[in-house]
Backbone as CSV, one residue per row, in Angstrom:
resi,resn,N_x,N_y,N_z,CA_x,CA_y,CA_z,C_x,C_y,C_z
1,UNK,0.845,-1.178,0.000,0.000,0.000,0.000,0.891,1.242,0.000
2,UNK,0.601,2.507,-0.617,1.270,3.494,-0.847,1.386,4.256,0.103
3,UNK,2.168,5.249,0.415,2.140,6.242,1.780,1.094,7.168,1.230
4,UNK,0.366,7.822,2.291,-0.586,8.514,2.084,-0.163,10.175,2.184
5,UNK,-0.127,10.794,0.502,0.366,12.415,0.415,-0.023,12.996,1.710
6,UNK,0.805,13.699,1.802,0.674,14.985,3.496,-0.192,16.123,2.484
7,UNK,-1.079,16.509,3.226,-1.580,17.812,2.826,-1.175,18.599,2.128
8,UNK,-1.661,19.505,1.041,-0.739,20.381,0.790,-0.429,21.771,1.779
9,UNK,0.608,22.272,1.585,1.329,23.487,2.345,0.187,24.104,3.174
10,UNK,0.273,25.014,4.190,-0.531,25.823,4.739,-2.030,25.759,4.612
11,UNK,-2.455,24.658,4.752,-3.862,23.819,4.760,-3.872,23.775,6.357
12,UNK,-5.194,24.720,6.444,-5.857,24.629,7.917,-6.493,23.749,8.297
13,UNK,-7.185,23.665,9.173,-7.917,22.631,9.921,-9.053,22.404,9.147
14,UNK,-9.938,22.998,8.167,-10.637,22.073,7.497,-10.264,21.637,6.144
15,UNK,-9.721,22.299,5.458,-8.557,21.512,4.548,-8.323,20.028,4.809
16,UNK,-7.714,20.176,6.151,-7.116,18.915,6.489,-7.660,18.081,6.776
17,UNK,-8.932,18.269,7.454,-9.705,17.301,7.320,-10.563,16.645,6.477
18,UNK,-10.613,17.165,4.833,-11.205,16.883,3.963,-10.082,16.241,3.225
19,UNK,-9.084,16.234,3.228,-7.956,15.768,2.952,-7.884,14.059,3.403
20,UNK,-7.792,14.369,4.677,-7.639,13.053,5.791,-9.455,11.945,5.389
21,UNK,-10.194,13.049,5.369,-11.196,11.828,4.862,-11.500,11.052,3.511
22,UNK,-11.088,12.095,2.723,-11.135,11.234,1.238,-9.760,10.407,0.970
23,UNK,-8.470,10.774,1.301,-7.405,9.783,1.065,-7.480,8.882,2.387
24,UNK,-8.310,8.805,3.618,-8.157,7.513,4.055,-9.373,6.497,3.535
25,UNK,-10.086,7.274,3.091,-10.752,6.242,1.598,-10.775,6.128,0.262
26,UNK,-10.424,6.783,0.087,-9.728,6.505,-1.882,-8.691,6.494,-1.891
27,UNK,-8.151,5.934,-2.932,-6.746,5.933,-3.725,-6.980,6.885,-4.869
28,UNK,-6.274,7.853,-4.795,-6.505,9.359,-6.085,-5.453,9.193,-7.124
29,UNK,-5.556,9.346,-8.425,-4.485,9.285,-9.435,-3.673,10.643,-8.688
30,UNK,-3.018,11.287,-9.711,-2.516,12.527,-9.766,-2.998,13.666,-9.765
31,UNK,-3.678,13.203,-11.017,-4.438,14.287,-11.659,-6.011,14.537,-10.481
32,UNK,-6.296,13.378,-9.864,-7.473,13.905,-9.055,-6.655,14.286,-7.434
33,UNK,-5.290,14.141,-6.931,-4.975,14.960,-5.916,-4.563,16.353,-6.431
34,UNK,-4.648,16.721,-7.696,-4.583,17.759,-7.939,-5.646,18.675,-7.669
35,UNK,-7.007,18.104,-7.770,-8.111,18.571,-7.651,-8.242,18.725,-6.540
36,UNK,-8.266,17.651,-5.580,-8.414,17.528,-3.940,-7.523,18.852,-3.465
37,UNK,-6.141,18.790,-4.067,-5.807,20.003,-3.252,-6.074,21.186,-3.336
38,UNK,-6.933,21.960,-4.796,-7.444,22.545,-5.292,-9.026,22.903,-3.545
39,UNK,-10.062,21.406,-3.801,-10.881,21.878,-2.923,-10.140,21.575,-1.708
40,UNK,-9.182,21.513,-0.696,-8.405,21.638,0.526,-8.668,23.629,0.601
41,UNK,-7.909,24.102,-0.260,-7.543,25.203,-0.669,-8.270,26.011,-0.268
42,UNK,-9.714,25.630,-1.366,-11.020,26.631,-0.779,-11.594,26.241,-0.167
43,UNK,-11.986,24.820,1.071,-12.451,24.979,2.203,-12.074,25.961,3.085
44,UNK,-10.769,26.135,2.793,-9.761,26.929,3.850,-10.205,28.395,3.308
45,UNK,-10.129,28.541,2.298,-10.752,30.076,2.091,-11.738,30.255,2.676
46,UNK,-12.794,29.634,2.156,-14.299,29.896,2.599,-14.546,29.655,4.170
47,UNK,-13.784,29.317,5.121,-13.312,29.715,6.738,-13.359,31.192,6.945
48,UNK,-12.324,31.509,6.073,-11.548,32.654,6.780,-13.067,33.821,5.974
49,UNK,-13.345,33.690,4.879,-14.559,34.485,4.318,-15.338,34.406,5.466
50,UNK,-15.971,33.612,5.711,-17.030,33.088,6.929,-16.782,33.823,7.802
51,UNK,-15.113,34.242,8.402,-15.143,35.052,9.689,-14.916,36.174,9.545
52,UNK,-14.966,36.825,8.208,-14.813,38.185,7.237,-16.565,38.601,8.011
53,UNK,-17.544,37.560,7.246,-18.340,37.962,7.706,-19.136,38.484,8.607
54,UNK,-18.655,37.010,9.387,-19.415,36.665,10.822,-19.084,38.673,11.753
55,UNK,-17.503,39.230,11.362,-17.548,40.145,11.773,-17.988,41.526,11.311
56,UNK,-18.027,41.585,9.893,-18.508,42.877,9.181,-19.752,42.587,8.943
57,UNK,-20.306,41.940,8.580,-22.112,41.553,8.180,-22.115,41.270,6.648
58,UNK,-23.396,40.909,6.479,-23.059,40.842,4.963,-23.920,41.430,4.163
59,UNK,-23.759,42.817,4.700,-23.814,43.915,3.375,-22.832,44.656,4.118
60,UNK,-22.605,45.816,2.904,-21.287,46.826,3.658,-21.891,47.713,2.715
61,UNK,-22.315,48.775,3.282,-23.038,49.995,2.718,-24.652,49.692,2.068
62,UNK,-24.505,49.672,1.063,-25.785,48.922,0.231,-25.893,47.950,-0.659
63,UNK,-24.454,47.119,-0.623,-24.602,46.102,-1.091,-24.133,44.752,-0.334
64,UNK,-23.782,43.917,-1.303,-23.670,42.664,-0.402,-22.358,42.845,0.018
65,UNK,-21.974,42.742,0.937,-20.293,42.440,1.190,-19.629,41.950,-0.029
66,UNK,-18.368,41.948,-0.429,-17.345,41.087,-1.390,-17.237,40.360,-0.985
67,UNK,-17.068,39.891,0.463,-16.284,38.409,1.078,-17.862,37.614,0.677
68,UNK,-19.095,38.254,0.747,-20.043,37.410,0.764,-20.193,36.529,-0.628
69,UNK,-20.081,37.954,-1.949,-19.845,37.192,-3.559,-18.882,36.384,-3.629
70,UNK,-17.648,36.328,-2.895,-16.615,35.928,-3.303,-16.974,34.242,-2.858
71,UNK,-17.340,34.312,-1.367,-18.090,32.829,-0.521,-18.878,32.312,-1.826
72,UNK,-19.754,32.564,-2.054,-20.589,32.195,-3.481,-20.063,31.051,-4.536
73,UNK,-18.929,32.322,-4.831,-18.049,31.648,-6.217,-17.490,30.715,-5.576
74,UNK,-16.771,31.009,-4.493,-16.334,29.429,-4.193,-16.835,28.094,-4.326
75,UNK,-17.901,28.746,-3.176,-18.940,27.371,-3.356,-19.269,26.725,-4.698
76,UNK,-19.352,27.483,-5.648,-19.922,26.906,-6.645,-18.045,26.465,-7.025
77,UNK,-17.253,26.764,-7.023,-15.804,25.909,-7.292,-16.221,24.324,-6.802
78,UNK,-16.007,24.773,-5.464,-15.921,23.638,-4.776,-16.740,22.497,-4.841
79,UNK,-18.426,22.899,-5.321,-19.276,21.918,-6.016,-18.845,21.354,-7.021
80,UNK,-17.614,22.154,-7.741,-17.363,21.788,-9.403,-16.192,20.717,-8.871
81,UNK,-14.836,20.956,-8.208,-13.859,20.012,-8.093,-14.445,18.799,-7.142
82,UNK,-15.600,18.994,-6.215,-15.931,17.531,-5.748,-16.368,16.654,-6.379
83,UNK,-17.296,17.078,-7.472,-17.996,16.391,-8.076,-17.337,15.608,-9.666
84,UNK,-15.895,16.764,-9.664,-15.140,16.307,-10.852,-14.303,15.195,-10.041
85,UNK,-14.200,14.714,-8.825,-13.399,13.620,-8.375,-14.264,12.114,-8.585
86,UNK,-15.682,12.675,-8.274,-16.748,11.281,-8.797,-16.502,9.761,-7.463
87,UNK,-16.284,10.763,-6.664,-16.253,9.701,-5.472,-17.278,8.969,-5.359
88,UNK,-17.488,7.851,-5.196,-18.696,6.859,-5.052,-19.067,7.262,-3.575
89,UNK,-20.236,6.785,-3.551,-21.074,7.565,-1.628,-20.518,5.912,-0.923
90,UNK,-20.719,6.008,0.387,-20.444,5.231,1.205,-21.216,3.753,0.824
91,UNK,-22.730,3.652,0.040,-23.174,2.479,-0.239,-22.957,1.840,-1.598
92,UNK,-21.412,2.320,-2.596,-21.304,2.157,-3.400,-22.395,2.562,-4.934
93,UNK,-23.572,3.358,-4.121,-24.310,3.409,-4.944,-24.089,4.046,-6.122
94,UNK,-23.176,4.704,-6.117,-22.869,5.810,-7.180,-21.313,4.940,-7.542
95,UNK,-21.447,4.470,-8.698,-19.384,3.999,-8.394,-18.796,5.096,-9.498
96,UNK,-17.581,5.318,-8.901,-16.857,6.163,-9.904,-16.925,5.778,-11.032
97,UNK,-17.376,7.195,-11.611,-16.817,6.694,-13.120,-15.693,8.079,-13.431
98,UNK,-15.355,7.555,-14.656,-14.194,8.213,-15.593,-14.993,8.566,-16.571
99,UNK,-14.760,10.170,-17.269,-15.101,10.626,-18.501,-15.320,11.979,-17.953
100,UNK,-15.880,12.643,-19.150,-16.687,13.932,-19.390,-17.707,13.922,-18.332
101,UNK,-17.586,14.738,-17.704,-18.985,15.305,-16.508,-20.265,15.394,-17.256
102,UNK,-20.698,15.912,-18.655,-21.498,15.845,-18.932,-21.603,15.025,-20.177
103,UNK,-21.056,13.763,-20.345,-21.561,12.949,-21.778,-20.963,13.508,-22.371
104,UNK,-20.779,12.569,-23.749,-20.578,13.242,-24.990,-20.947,14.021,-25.312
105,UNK,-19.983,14.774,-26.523,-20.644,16.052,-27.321,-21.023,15.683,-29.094
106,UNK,-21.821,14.591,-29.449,-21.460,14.709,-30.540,-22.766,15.456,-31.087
107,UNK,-22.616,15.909,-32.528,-23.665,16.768,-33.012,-24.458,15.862,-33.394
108,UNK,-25.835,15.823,-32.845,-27.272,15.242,-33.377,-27.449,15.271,-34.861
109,UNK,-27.052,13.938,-35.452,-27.709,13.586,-37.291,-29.160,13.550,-37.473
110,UNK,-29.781,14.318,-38.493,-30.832,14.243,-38.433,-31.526,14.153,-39.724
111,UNK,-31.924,13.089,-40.155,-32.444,12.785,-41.792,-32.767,13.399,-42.577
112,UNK,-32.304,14.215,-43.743,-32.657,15.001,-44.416,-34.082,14.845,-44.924
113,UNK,-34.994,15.537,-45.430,-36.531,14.810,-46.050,-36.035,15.235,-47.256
114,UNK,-36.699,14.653,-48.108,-37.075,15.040,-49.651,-35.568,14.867,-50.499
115,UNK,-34.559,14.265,-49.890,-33.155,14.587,-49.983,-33.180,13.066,-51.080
C-alpha cells in the first residue's frame, strides 16, 4: 500500500480534514490529488470568508459584502472540483466513473426529407 500524500502546504484545519477523509478512503491518481488540493484550498478560504463575515455583516453599505460574492463563487468551485473527483457515496451506490462530466458532445444527425 502506498504512503498517504501529506496535505498540501498551509492547509488549515478544514482543509485537512477533507484531505484526511477522502485519502483515508480513496486511492486518487494525480491528476485527481490535484483537484483535492485545489478543494483543501477553498475549504480553507471559505473559513476565513465566513469570519470576514461573521464580523462585518453581509452587506457593507448597500450592497452585499465582497467576502459574501466571493463565498458564493467558491462554493460553486468547490461543487465543481468535488464532483469532478466522482467519489462513489459510502453504499457504493454511485461507483466512480471516468469521462466527461457531462456525456458526450457529438452533433445530433438528423435525416434530411425530400433529400
Amino acid at each position: 500500500m502506498s504512503k498517504t500524500p501529506t496535505p498540501p502546504r498551509g492547509t488549515k484545519a478544514s482543509g485537512r480534514r477533507l484531505w484526511a477523509d477522502v485519502l483515508t478512503r480513496f486511492e486518487l491518481d494525480e491528476h485527481e490529488l490535484a483537484m483535492l488540493r485545489e478543494a483543501c484550498r477553498t475549504v480553507d478560504q471559505l473559513d476565513v470568508l465566513a469570519g470576514i463575515l461573521a464580523t462585518e455583516g453581509l452587506i457593507l453599505g448597500d450592497k452585499p459584502h465582497p467576502a459574501l460574492v466571493e463565498s458564493r463563487q467558491l462554493r460553486i468551485v468547490l461543487t465543481r472540483l468535488v464532483a469532478s473527483l466522482r467519489l462513489p457515496d459510502d453504499a457504493s451506490v454511485r461507483p466512480q466513473r471516468r469521462g466527461a462530466a457531462r456525456g458526450s458532445y457529438r452533433a445530433a444527425v438528423t435525416p434530411l426529407r425530400g433529400a
